[in-house]
matplotlib code that plots the C-alpha trace (Angstrom):
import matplotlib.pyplot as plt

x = [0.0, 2.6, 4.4, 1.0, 0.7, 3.8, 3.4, 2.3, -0.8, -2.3, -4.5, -5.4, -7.7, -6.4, -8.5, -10.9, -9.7, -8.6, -5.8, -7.4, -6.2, -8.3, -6.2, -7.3, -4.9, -5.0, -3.5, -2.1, -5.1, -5.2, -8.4, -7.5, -7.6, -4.8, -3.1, -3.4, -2.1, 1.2, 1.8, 2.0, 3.7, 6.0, 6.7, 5.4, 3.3, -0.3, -3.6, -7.2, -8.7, -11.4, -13.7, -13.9, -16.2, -18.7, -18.2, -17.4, -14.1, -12.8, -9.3, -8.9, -6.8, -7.6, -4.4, -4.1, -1.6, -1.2, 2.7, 5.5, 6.4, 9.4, 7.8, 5.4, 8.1, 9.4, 6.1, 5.7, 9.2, 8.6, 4.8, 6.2, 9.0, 6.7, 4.6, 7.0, 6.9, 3.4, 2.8, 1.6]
y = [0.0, 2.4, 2.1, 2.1, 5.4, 7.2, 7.3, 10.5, 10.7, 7.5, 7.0, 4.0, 2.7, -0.1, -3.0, -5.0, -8.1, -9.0, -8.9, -7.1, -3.4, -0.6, 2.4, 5.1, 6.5, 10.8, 12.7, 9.7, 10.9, 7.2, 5.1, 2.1, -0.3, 1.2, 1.8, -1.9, -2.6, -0.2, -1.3, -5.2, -4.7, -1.8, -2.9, -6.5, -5.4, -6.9, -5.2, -5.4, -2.1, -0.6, -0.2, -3.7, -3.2, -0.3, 3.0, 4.4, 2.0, 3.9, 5.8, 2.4, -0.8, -3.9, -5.3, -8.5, -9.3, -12.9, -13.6, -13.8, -10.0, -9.9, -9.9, -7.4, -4.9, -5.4, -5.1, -1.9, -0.6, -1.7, 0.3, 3.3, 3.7, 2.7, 5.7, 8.4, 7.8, 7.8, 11.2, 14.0]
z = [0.0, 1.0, -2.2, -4.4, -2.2, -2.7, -6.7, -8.0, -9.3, -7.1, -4.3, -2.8, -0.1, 1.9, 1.6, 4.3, 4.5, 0.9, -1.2, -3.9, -4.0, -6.9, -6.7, -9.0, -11.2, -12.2, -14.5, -17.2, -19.7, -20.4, -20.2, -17.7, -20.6, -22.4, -19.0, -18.6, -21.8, -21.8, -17.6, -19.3, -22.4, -20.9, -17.1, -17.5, -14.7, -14.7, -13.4, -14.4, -15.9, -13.6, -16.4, -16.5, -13.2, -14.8, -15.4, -12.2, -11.8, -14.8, -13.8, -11.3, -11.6, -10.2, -8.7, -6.6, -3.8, -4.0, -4.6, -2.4, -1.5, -3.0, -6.6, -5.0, -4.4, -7.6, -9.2, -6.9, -8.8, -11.7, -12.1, -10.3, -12.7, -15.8, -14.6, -14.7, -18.4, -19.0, -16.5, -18.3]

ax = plt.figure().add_subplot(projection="3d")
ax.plot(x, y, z, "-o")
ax.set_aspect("equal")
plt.show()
């Protein structure tokens, strides 16, 4: 959460009990499908686009916390320096 948290431009709510995070992204002037798709081609980062989940998930990503934490920090690294070049 902390790293999610410390990216420019992201919020996130700490989840209740789950290890499902849907931090909203602002600013990117990207949809969250074509976030999706640049975060996995780009960072090799995966996430599930918020519009996936209606309307109001749009500007959101759908990211789940289920592997060792080591290859959660990386993934934290890796989508906080994929950011910086997608910022506007």
């Amino acid at each position: 959460m902390a790293g999610l948290r410390d990216m420019p431009g992201v919020s996130c709510v700490a989840p209740r009990g789950a290890y499902f995070v849907f931090p909203r992204f602002k600013g990117f002037h990207l949809t969250s499908l074509a976030l999706s798709q640049q975060m996995m081609q780009q960072a090799h980062v995966s996430g599930q686009p918020g519009s996936a989940f209606g309307k109001r998930g749009e500007n959101h990503m759908r990211f789940v916390f289920n592997a060792p934490v080591h290859e959660i920090v990386e993934g934290i690294e890796k989508l906080g320096a994929f950011l910086k070049t997608v910022r506007s």
